[in-house]
N, C-alpha and C positions, 0 to 999 in steps of 0.2 A: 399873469402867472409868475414873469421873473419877479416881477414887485410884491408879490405875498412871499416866494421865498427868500426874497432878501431881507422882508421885514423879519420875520419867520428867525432866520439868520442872528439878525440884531439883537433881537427879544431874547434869543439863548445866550447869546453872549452876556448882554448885560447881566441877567438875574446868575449867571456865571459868573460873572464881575460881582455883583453883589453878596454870593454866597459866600466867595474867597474871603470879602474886607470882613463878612458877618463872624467865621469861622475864625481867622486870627481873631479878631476882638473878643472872643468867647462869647458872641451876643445868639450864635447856636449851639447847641447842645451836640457832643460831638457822641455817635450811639455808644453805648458798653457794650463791651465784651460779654456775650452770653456764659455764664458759669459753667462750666461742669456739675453734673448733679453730684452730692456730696458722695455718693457710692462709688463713683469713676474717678476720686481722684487718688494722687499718688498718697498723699498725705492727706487725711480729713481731718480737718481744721478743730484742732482741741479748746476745748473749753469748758472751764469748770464746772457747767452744765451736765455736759458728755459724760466727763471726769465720774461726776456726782449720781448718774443714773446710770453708766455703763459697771459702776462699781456693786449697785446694788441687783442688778441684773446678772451679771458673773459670779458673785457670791451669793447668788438665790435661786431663781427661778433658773437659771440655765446650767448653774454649778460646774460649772466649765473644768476646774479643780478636778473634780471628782475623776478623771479620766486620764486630766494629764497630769496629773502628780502621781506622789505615791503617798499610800493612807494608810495610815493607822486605824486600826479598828479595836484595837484593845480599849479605845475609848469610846464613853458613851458621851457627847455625843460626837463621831469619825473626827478625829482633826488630820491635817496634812500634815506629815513629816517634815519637820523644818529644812530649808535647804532645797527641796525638789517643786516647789507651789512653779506649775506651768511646766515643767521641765520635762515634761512626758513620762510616760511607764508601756511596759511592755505585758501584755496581757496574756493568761495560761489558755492554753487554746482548750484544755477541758473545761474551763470556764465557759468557756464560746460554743461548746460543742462540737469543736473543730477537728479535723484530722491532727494525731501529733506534733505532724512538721509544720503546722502552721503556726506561723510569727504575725500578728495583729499588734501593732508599734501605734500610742499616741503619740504624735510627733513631739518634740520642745518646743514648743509656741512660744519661750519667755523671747524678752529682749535680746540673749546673748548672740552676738554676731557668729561665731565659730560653729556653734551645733544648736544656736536657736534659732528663733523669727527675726532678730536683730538686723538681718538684709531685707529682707520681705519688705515689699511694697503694704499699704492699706487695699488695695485692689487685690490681691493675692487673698485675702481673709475674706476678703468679701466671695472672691469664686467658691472659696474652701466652702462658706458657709451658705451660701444661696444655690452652689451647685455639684459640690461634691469632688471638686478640682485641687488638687495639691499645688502647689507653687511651684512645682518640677511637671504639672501636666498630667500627673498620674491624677485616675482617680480613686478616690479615697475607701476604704472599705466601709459599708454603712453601717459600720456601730457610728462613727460617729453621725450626731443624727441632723445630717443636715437637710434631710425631705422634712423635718417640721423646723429646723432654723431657719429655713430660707422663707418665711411666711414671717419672721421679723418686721416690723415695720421699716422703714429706709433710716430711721432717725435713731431707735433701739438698737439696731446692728452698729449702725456708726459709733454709737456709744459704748457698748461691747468694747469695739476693737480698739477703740481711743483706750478704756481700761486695761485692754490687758496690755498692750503695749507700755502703759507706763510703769509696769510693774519691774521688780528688778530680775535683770540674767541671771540665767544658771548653767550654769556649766558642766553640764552632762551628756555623754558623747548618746545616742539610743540609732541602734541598727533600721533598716526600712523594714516596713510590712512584709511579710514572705510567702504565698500563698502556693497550695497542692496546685498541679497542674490543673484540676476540673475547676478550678477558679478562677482560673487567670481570665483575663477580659469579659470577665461572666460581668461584671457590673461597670455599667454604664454611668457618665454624670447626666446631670439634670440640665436639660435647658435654659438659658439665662431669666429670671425671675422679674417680671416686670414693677413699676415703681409698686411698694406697698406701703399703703397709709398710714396715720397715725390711728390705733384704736380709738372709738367713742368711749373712752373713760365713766361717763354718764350710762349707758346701758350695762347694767352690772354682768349680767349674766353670757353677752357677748364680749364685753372682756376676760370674764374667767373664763370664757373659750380660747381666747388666746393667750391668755397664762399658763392651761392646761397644755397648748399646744406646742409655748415653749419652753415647757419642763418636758414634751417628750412623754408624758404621763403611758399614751398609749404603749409605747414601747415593750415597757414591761406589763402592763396590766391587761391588755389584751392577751389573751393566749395565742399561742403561732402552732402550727400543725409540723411534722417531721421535717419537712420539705422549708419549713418557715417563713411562711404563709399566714397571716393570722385568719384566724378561724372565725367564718360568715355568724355574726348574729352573737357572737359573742362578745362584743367590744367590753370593754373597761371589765370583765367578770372575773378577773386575776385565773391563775393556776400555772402562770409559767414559771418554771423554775428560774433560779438565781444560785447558782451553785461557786463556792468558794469560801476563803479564808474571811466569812464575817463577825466570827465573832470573839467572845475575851479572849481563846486561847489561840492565836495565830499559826499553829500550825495544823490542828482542828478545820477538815472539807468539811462545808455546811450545804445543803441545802434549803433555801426557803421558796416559797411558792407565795407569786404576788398576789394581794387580796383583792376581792369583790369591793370596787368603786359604787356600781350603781345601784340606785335606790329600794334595789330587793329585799326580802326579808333575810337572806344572806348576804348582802352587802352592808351599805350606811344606814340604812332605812332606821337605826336605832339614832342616829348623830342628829345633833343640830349645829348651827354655827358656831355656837360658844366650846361644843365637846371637838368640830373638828379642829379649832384652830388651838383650844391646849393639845390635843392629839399630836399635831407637827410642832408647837413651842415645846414640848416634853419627852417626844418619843414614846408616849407610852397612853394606852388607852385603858383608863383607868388603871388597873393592876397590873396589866400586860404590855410588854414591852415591842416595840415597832422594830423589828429585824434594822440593823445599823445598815443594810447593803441600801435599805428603803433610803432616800437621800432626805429625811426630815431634817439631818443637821443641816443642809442650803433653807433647805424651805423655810427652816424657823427663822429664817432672816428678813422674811416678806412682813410687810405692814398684815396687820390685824383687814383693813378694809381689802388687801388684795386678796389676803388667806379666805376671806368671804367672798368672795366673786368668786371663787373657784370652787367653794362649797357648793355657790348658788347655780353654777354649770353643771356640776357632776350630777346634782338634784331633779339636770331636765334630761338626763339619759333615759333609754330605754332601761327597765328593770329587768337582771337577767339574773334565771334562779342557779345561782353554783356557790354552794356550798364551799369553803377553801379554809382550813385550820391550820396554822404550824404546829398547836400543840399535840395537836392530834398525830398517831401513827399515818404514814405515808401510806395511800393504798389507790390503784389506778381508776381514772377517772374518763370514764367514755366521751363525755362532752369534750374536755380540755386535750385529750389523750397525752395527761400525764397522771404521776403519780403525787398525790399530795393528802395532806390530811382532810378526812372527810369524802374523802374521793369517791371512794363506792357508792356513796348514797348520794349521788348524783344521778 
């Protein structure tokens, strides 16, 4: 027995001895450093890649702009006010349907260090956007919509935040979010979002689900109940309102009520691919013009092939019959229970 572990002994040693002389020589591979997945790191590694599709992603489909600037709407189509692009805006709580004292603040997300994202980590953007976390911890109030951001794929979002990052500071001080007492801790963040893949580019129609998904589409085209809730059975059938300064004359309240998406004979059911994507290139459906608060100006910035996948998604909705007119007088609507054109004859 002492002689099996003495050999026993020897046998570690040497091949001990041998790994040492193998290891200096480089004649073994010494292992790597397991990465961090690109979502966890401080910095996500830029590259013109990123650059190139995080740019088309923020100026389209996700219109990130649209919330934290501040817009002009005297233009057909919206442009942003020079000078504020990222810089946050402060939102009218009758916009919101909010109690007076509520203060609803998009934050300054640009570069600038003093009142922007400029300190922010890339991890920081990622909680923001996969779970509803502010970079100070708080969580975020859910206009901003980050229960369908966080369904980004892990490669998309990275690209995002590398774009807006490189974009330039601005220098505007904007007060925190300020909520009624019956709000306060009422919203929770989201659980941390496990890895998500790249979409199959190749099945059209589940990609235009995730294109739909992050434009947020539902958002406003579902209708939500008092309590704001959206309303069972009604998905995509517009009728909620959008109340505010959209249109030429800026000091002009507007209301618009969002249209019927799915395939009814009160929705698309008249479109085809070619009508819906001059529909978003032009803002206007044939002679009628798409309410500016609609975000067709992001959207006309998506490829012809993506604006069809998304055609080809909304196409496999259930068909829900509600009636929804802007030009029409405003008149209430028991399905949507609101008030919109066409309403009663629902």
């Amino acid at each position: 027995m002492r002689a099996r572990l003495a050999l026993f002994a020897v046998a570690i040693t040497a091949v001990a001895v041998v790994c040492v002389v193998l290891l200096r020589t480089g004649r073994i591979a010494r292992a790597a450093a397991v990465p961090k997945p690109v979502l966890q790191m401080d910095v996500i590694p830029r590259t013109p890649e990123r650059l190139a599709r995080g740019k088309y992603l923020v100026e389209g489909i996700l219109q990130c702009t649209a919330c934290h600037s501040e817009l002009d709407f005297t233009h057909r189509p919206l442009r942003v006010v020079p000078g504020t692009k990222l810089g946050g805006h402060i939102f009218d709580a009758a916009e919101l349907g909010m109690p007076l004292e509520t203060r609803v603040v998009a934050s300054n997300i640009s570069s600038d260090p003093e009142y922007g994202a400029g300190n922010w980590k890339d991890v920081d953007f990622v909680r923001a956007l996969r779970q509803g976390i502010g970079h100070d911890g708080r969580t975020l109030f859910p206009l901003m919509p980050y229960e369908w951001f966080r369904n980004l794929s892990d490669e998309d979002l990275a690209s995002a935040i590398v774009y807006i990052r490189s974009l330039p500071p601005v220098h505007i001080k904007r007060p925190k979010t300020s909520l009624p007492e019956q709000f306060r801790n009422v919203f929770q963040p989201l659980s941390a979002a496990e890895h998500v893949p790249e979409p199959d580019r190749t099945d059209r129609i589940g990609y235009g689900k995730y294109l739909v998904n992050a434009g947020h589409c539902t958002a406003c085209h579902t209708p939500h109940n008092q309590q704001g809730a959206p309303i069972a059975g009604m998905d995509f059938s517009g009728g909620d309102l959008l109340i505010g300064n959209w249109g030429p004359d800026p000091r002009a309240i507007i209301a618009v009520a969002a249209l019927n998406l799915t395939p009814d004979a009160s929705g698309l059911s008249y479109f085809d691919e070619n009508m819906f994507v001059n529909a978003i290139r032009t803002g206007q459906v044939n002679a009628r013009p798409l309410a500016n608060i609609m975000p067709w100006a992001f959207f006309r910035n998506l490829t012809d092939d993506d604006l069809k996948a998304i055609f080809a998604y909304l196409q496999t909705l259930k068909p829900v019959k509600h009636r929804v007119d802007n030009t029409e007088p405003p008149t209430y609507c028991k399905l949507c229970q609101h008030k919109h054109g066409y309403g009663a004859m629902n």
